[in-house]
Structures are given as C-alpha cells and as structure tokens.
N, C-alpha and C positions, 0 to 999 in steps of 0.2 A: 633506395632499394625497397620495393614493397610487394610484398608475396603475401597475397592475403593466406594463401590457402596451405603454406607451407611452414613447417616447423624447421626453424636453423639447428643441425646439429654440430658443424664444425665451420669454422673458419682459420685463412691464417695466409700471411703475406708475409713476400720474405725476398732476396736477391738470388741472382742465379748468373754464372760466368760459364763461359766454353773457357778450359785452360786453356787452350790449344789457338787459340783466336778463330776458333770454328764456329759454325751457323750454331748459334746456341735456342732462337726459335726449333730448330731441328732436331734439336738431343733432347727441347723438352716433348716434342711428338712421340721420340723415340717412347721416352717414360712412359707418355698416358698411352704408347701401345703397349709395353711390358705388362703395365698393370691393367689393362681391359681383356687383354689376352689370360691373365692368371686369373683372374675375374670369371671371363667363359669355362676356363678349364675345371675351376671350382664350380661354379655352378651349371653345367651341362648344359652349355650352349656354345655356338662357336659364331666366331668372325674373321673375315680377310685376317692372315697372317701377312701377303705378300708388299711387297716396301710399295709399290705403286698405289693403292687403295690409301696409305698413310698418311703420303708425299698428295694424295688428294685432298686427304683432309684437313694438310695443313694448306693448301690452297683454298680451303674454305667449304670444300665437296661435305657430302654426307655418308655415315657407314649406320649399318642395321646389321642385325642378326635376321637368320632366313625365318624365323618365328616373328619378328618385329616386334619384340618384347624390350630388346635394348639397340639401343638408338643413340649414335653421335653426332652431333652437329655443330659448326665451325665457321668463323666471319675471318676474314682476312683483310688488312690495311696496310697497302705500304705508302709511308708515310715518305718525307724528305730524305732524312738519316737512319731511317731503322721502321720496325713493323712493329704493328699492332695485333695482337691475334686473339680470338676467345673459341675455348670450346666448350660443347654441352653433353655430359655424359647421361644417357635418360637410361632409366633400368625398373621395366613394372615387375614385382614382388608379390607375389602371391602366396595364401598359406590356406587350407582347407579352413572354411566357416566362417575366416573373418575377414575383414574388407581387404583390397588392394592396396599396396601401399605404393608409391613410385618416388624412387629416390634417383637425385639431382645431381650431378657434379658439375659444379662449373671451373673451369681453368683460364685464366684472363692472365693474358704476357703483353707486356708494354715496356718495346726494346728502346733501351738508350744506344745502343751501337749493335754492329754484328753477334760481338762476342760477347753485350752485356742488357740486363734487361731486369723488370720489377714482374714476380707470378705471382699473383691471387687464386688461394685454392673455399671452393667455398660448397659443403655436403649440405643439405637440403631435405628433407623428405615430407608426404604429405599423402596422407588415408584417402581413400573415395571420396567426396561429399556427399552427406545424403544419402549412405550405406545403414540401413537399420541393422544392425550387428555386432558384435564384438570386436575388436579391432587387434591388428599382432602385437606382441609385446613391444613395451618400448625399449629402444636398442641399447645397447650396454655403451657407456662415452667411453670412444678409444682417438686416437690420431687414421685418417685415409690414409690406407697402405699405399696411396700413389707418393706422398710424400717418402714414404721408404724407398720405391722404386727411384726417388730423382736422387737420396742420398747414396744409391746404390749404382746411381749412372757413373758410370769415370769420366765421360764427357760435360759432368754437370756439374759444377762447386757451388753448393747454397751456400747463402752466409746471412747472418743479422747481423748487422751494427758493423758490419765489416768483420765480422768472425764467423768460421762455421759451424755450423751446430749438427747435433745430432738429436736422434731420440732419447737418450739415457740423460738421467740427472749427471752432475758434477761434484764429486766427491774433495772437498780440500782439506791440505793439513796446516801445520804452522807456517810452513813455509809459502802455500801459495796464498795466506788471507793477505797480506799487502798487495797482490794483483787482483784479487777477488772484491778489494774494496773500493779497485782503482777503476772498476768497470763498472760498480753499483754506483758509485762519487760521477761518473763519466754524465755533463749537463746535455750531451745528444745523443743518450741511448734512448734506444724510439723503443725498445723491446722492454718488460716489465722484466723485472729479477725477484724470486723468492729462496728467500733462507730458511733452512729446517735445522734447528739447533736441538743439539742433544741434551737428555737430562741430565743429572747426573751419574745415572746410571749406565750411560751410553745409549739410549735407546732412544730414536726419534718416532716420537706419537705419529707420524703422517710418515709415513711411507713414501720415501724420494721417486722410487722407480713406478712406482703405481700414479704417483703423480703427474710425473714425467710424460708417462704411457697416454694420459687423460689430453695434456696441454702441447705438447709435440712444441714449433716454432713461437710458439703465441709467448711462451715463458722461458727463460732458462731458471732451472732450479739448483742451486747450491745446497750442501749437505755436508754435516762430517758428525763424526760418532766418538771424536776423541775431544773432549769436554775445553783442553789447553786451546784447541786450534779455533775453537768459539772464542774463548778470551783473549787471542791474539787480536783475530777479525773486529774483536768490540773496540779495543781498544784504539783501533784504527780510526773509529767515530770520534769525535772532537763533543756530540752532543749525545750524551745519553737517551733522548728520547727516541734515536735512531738505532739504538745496540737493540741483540737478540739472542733470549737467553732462555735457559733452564727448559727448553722444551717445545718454546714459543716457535710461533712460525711469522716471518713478516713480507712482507711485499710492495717493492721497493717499485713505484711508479717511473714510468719514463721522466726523461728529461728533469730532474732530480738537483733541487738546490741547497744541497747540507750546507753553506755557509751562511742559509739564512736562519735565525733562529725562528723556531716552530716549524721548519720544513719536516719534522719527526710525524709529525699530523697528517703529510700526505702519503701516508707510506702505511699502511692498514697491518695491524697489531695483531695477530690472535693467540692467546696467552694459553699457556700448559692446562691450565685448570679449565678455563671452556674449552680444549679442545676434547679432555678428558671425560667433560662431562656431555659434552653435544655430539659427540664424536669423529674420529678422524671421517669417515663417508660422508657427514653431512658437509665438512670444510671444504673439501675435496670435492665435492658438488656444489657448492659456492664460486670456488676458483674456476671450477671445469665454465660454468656457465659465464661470469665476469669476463676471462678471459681468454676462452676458444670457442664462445655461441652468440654472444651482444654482440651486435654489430654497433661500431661506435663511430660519433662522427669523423675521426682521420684515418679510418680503415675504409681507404678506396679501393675497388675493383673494376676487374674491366670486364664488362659483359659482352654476349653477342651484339643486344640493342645498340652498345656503346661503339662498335665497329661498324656495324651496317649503317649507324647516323655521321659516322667519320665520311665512309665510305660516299655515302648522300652529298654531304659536303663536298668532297672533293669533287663531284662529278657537276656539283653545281659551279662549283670555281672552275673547271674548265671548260662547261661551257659559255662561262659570263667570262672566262678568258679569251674566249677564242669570238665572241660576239663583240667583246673589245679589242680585237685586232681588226676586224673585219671595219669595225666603226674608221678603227687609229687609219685603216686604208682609207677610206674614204677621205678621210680629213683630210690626211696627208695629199694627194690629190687635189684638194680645192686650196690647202695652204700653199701647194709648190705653184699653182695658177696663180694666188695674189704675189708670193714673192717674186716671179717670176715680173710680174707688173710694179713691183716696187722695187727690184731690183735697176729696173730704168732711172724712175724716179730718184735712189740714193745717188746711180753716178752722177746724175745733174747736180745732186746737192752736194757731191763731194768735193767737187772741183770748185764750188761756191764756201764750201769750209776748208779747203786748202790755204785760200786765198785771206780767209778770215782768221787761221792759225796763225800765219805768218804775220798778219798785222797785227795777232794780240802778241804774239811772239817780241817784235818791236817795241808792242805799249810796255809793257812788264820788263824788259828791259829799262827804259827807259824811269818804268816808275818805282825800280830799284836802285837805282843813281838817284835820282832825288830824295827817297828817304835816307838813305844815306846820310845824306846833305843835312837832312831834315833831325835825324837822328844827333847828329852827331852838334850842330848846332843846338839842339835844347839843350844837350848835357853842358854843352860849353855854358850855354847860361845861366843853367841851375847848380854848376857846380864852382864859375867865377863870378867877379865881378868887376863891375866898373871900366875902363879903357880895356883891359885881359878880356873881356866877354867881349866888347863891339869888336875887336881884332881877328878874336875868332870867328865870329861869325863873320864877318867879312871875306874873310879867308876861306869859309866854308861853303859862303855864296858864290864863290870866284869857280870858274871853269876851269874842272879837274884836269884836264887835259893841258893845261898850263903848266902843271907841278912836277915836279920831278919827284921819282919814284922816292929818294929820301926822306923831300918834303913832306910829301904823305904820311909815309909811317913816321914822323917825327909830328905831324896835326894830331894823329890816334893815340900817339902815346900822352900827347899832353893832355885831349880832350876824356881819353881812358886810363889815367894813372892807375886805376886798383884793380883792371883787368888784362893790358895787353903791355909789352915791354920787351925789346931785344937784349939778346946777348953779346957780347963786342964780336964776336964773330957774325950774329946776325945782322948789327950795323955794316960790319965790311961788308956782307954778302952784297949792299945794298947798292954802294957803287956802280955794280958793273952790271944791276941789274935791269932790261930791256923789255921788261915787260910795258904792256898799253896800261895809264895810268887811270881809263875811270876801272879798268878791270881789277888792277892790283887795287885801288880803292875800295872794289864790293867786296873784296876777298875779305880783307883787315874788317869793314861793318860787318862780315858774314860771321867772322870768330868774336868781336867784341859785345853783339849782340843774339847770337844764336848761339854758339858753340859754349862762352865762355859760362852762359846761365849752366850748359848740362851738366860741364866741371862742377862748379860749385853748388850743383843740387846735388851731385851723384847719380843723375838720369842713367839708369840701367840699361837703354838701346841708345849710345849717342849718336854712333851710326845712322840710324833708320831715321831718329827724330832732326840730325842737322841736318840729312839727304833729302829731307820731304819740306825741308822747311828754308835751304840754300839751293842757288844754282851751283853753287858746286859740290865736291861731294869729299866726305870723311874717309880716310884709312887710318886704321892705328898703330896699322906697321906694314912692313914689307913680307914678299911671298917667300916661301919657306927655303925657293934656291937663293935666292939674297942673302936673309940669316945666314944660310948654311957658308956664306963668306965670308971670311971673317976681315979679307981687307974692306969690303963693302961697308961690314957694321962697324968698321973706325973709322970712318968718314962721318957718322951721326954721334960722334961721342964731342959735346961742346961740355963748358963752366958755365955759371951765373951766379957771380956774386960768391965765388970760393968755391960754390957747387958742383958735382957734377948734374950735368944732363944729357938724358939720351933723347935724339929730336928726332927716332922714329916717326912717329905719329905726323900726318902731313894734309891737308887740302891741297884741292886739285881742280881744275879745270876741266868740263866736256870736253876741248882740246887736245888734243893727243899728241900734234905736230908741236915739240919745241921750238920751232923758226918760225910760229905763227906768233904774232905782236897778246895774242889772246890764251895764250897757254899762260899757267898758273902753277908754282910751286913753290910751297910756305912746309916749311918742316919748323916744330916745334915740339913742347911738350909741358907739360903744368908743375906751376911749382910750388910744393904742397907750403911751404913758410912760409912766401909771400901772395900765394894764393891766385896767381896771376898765370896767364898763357904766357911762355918766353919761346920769342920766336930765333929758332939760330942759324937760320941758313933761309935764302929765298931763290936759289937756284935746284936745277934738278939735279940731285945727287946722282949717282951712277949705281944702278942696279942691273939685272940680267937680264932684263927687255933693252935698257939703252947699251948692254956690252954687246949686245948681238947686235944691235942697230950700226 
C-alpha cells in the first residue's frame, strides 16, 4: 500500500457475521449508509437516503453529493462462494486560510460465505500539495464512528479472535483474571491485549477509557482498580517477567509463547515511573500510533484496485474459457474423424486378439501344470534324498491325469510336510471326491505355494494378493445369510489333532457349475501350533446359493 501524499490516521480489521444467515455484504452497506448519512446531517450536506442508490453502490455504482465535495465509490466481485467488495468514502474539508484537506475512507469486505466475511476499515487524509499556507489542525486520534455504526447494527456481529468487542475498555476483578489470562496465554490471538494495573493507591496512570476511545478494535484493553485482582492476574503468570504491576502498563503481542522462557521480552513493559515522568499522552500516543496508524505487514486489506484486478481476471479466464471450448470443438471434430477411422481398424484387430487370448489362455494353463510339476519336484529334492527323491520325482513327472484325487493330496502332503496336511475328515472327504485331477492338483500348488507364504507372513490383503496371483480365487468365509444358519455353520466345525477347527475359509474355482469335472472346493483353515494349512472338507458344503439351487 503506498500513498505518497497521504497521512494514515486509523486502521483496523476485524470479522463480521449476519446472525440471521442474512446477506451480511448487505447490513455492512447498510452501516456505511447510517454513518455517511449522519456524516451529511452534521456537516450540511446531503445524499441519496433512498435503498435503491445504496443497493447501487453496493453493485459497485457511484454516489456524490449535489456539491461534489463528498464522493463514494465502490468495486464489486463475485467470486465462486462469496463476494468481494471495497468502498471509497472521499470527503474535501475546507476551513478559511488554510489549505484543503481530503479525507479518505476505505471499507474492503472479503466474504467467506453469505453470512460471514473479513472488513478492513482504513481513514486517510492528505493537505493540498504545494498550498503556500498554513495548514488545519491536526485532528484529534479517536476510533471512525463507522465502526460504532456496524457495533450499532443488529444485523451485524463484529468479533476478534472469535469474541465481540466493543469500544469500552474491560474492567476485571478477582474472579474474572483466570479467564483474562486464558485469553492473553491464547497462542492464536491475532489481536494485541494491554493491561493497565493499578497503583497502590487504586489509580491507573493511563486512563482505560481514553485509551480505549484512541485504539477501538486494533487492542483490547484490560483494567481493574482493585490492587487484589492485579495479584490474582500475576499470579496466573508462571514467569515473572510477564506479570504487571504497581502502575505499569504492558502489552501483550499477538500470538504469545509464555511457555517459552524470555517470551516476557516480547511483550513491551512501560513501568509507573516513566509513565509518570514522560506522561500518560505521550504513551498514549505511542500505542495510538503502533497500533491503530502502522500499517504492518499481516494487516491486509482489500482495496478498490484489489477488486477491479479480481474483476480483470476473471473476465480474462472467461474469455480464455470460452476460446478454450471453442478450440476443445474443434478438436473434438478432427479426433471423432480419426476415431471414427480407427474404430474400423481396432474391430479388425479385435477379432485378431480374441483369437490370440484364447491361445495365451491355453499356453498359461498349460504352463501352470508344469510348474506345478516343476515346483513340487525341487522341493522333493531339496528336501529328500536318495531312492525317496528319484520316486518322487518320478511320480511328479508321471501325467496327473493318471492319479487319483487321494494320490495327489497324499504327493503334497509328503512333498509339503510343514505347509499343507488333512484332517481325518478331510481325508474321508477325499474318497468320493470327482473332481478333474490336473485342476484339483493346481488348487493344492495354488495353497502350498501362494496362499500358504500370506498365512505365515501375516500378508494384510490375502485376498487381493492370492486372487492376482492364482486362478482361482480366496474367501474367508461365507455370506452373512449362511452365518446366520446355524445348521450350515456346523457343517464347517472339524478336529486336528485334538483341535477344534473351523474350515470356513475356502478356494474356489471360476466354475460355478458343481457337475462340471472343473469346479473346485477345498475348505480349510490355519493352524496356528503347527503352523500349517489343514484342509477338512473338499466337497461343497451347502450354503444358501446351493439351498436354493
């Protein structure tokens, strides 16, 4: 912000709510008309009264006086979720023999929702240039009575820090310094806080209300005159170089780290005896300036310039919108003309990869049975020896489709002693079971070399990782109308080994048809002492798809 020509005489930002979830941009026009209207009325000039000329300016229009000596003017943005708005309140001042003076008001709203929004109030003024003359007094620091007008709105709730404030200092007793220290201790008050502590005689050197009067929202000021409710408040302080006493005044910066030692040091001290001796106006004129005239750097506002360059923008992003749709046509156009010519060309290739699925389809089958074989023979070797090894592999080389489904699971169990193993029910099961033998063979490698690592790692998705990595596929139980049977769930209740077990848990086959030679169903479950899959059933148990069937 740079105003060569202008002298800052107030500032001050703060939050603003409609209770009501009403237009709260609305109730604050409403304000800066109360107070330009009482404005006119004190100094003999007049302006539109009527809501239509208001409701323009908050559209962004302009109001004058019929003298054109004071002059409002107004940017409007409406943004995604909320609006942007700033006004300009202009007012030339004139006094016989000494220069012009023209004072400034700007009012910047930048709404987070309907009913809620941050206002920047920021007074201004600035002499003629280059007036050979005496110039009018300089003006006495008080708070812009538009701030009273928005504390006077009923439509309007200011707050700092999430509290509302007013213009009047805060007087506390014993009772309220444990809330009074719980707000000065608070590490995201954005608002400064100053304490005026009494002497001993009860009497505070700076004046709360005069102070008050000067700093408006920029400060809350605390005060008590009874000497006890100072000592309460100190003692609240855990470090003495943060207490305030005998007369002292202090000033407790935003965002405020008491738990670190020295944080006492950012917090500005002015002690009974210089204020006594430099006096309360010049302290008072210190504060007035620090903090309601510096502009500092996290005191943003929102200017007109700041809304007419929103404004720019957006008019440039719709039309670089709307030149990128116009483009997006076109393309689209020349892309539906090539898909349209490559949509030819895929059905030719499809029917060429249909043909190419199906025969990798076969190979992968195919070079799933041989590892198998291939599998299950190393282990045989590296885990026997001697005539025990050439037998298995032997056996392991011999065409599956030769064995009987026993056979089998009685090769995996010798070849996998410390992974796979029936339960005497799962041997019975085993008898009468018809399943096609290279399938019931990948099922048994699919659990002793996929399934059986997840168990014994504790792999957190066994599901996903055995389904991506067999052809057939994991459940770990049945569907919740099964449970809910309870002659169903005694049908899964087997022993092993003294044990109980429950052989929920089951692999399965893409097959769906039980009377196909390729359907597949192994119920089992892990068994945590000997560490091993126990399979106890290799028929399909009866659940509520096969009661209906």
């Amino acid at each position: 912000m740079i105003d060569l020509d202008r002298t800052m005489f107030f500032k001050a930002r703060f939050e603003i709510e409609a209770p009501q979830g009403e237009d709260v941009l609305w109730s604050l026009v409403l304000s800066v008309r109360d107070w330009s209207l009482r404005k006119a009325r004190r100094d003999g000039y007049s302006l539109p009264q009527e809501m239509r000329f208001w409701s323009k300016l908050k559209s962004g229009e302009m109001l004058e006086s019929p003298d054109g000596s004071v002059r409002l003017y107004a940017a409007l943005h409406h943004g995604e979720f909320a609006q942007t708005w700033a006004c300009q309140h202009v007012e030339d001042q004139r006094a016989p023999g000494c220069a012009p003076r023209r004072w400034i008001t700007e009012v910047g709203f930048e709404g987070h929702s309907v009913d809620r929004g941050t206002v920047s109030i920021i007074t201004m003024f600035s002499d003629m240039p280059g007036y050979i003359g005496p110039l009018q007094p300089a003006p006495k620091p008080n708070v812009p009575k538009l701030i009273a007008s928005m504390l006077e709105n009923d439509r309007l709730v200011c707050t700092i820090d999430g509290c509302e404030f007013g213009l009047a200092p805060v007087e506390f007793s014993c009772s309220d310094a444990p809330g009074i220290h719980e707000r000065l201790a608070n590490p995201y008050r954005e608002a400064p806080a100053i304490v005026i502590s009494p002497t001993r005689a009860g009497e505070c050197l700076i004046d709360p209300e005069a102070l008050a009067s000067q700093l408006g929202p920029n400060a809350t000021v605390y005060y008590t005159v009874d000497c006890s409710a100072m000592d309460v408040l100190n003692a609240e302080f855990e470090d003495e170089s943060l207490r305030c006493y005998g007369g002292a005044v202090r000033v407790y910066a935003p965002h405020p780290h008491f738990g670190i030692v020295g944080d006492g040091f950012n917090h500005r001290f002015f002690s009974a005896a210089d204020i006594r001796e430099q006096g309360a106006e010049h302290y008072m004129a210190i504060l007035r300036r620090a903090l309601a005239e510096d502009v500092l750097a996290r005191d943003t506002s929102v200017r007109i310039e700041d809304v007419n360059r929103l404004n720019r923008n957006a008019g440039k992003e719709l039309a670089f919108k709307r030149r990128a749709e116009q483009i997006q046509d076109m393309a689209l156009d020349q892309v539906k003309e090539m898909l349209d010519e490559a949509e030819g060309l895929a059905r030719l290739a499809e029917d060429e990869c249909d043909a190419m699925r199906e025969e990798l389809r076969q190979s992968r089958q195919t070079n799933h049975d041989l590892e198998a074989r291939i599998a299950w023979l190393e282990h045989a070797l590296g885990s026997q020896g001697g005539n025990a090894a050439e037998d298995g592999a032997a056996t392991a080389m011999a065409d599956t489709s030769e064995l009987t489904i026993p056979a089998i699971a009685r090769l995996f169990v010798s070849a996998f002693p410390d992974r796979i193993d029936f339960s005497e029910r799962g041997w019975a099961s085993l008898e009468d079971c018809r399943y096609e033998p290279r399938a019931f063979w990948s099922a048994l490698h699919s659990m002793c070399t996929v399934l059986y690592p997840l168990y014994r790692d504790g792999a957190a998705d066994k599901i996903g990782e055995f389904n991506s990595r067999s052809r057939f596929k994991f459940a770990r139980g049945e569907g919740p109308q099964t449970r809910a049977n309870s002659k169903f769930m005694r049908e899964r209740k087997d022993e092993y080994q003294g044990r109980r077990l429950f052989i929920e848990p089951h692999i399965c086959s893409s097959v769906g048809d039980p009377n196909s030679p390729q359907f597949i169903r192994i119920y089992f479950n892990w068994d945590e002492e000997t560490e091993r899959l126990v399979i106890g059933d290799t028929k399909h148990l009866t659940n509520c798809t096969t009661r209906k069937l």
